[in-house]
C-alpha positions as CSV (number, residue, x, y, z in Angstrom):
1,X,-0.6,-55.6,-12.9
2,X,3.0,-56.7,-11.8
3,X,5.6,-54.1,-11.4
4,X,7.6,-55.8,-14.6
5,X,4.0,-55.4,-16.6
6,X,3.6,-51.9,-15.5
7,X,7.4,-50.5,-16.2
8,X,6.6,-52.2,-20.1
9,X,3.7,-49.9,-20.2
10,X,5.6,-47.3,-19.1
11,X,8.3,-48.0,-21.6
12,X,5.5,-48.0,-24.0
13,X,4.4,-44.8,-23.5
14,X,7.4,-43.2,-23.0
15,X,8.0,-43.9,-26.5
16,X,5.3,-43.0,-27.9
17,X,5.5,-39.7,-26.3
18,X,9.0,-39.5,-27.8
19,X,7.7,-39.8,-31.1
20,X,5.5,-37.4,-30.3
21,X,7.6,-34.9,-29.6
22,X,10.2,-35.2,-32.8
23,X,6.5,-35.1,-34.8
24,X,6.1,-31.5,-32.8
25,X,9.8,-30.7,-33.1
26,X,9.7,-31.3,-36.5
27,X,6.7,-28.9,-37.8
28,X,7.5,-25.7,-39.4
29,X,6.0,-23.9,-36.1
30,X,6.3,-26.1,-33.3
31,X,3.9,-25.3,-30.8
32,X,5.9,-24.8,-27.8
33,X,3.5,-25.2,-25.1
34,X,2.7,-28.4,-26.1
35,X,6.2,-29.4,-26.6
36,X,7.1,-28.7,-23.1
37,X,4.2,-30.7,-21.9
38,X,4.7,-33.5,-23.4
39,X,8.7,-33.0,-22.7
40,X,7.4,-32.7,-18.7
41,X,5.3,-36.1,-19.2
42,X,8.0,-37.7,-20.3
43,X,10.4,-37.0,-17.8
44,X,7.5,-38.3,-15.0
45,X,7.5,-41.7,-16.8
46,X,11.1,-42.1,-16.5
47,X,11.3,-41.3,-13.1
48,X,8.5,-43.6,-12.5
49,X,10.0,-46.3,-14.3
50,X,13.3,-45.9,-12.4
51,X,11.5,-45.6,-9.0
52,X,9.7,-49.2,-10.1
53,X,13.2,-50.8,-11.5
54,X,14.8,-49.4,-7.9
55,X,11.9,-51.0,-6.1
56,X,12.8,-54.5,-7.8
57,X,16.0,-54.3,-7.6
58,X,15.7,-53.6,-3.6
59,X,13.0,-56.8,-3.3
């Protein structure tokens, strides 16, 4: 997979994580373990898609 194909996955699943979370966020009782979970995963794909975009950029 090339970096480009990988930081569209990435992108991917970065959304769908946000959607995710408003889903959680929106529930009469959030559950907040899970919300800070997901919040955590989230952040690690966004650092890993600016560590990839770095990369490129520095090729």
């Amino acid at each position: 997979m090339s970096q480009e194909a990988r930081i569209e996955s990435l992108q991917a699943r970065h959304a769908a994580l946000e959607s995710q979370i408003a889903a959680e966020d929106g529930r009469p009782r959030p559950d907040a373990e899970l919300l800070n979970r997901l919040k955590i995963d989230k952040l690690h794909i966004k650092q890993e898609i600016e560590r990839l975009r770095s990369a490129l950029q520095a090729a």
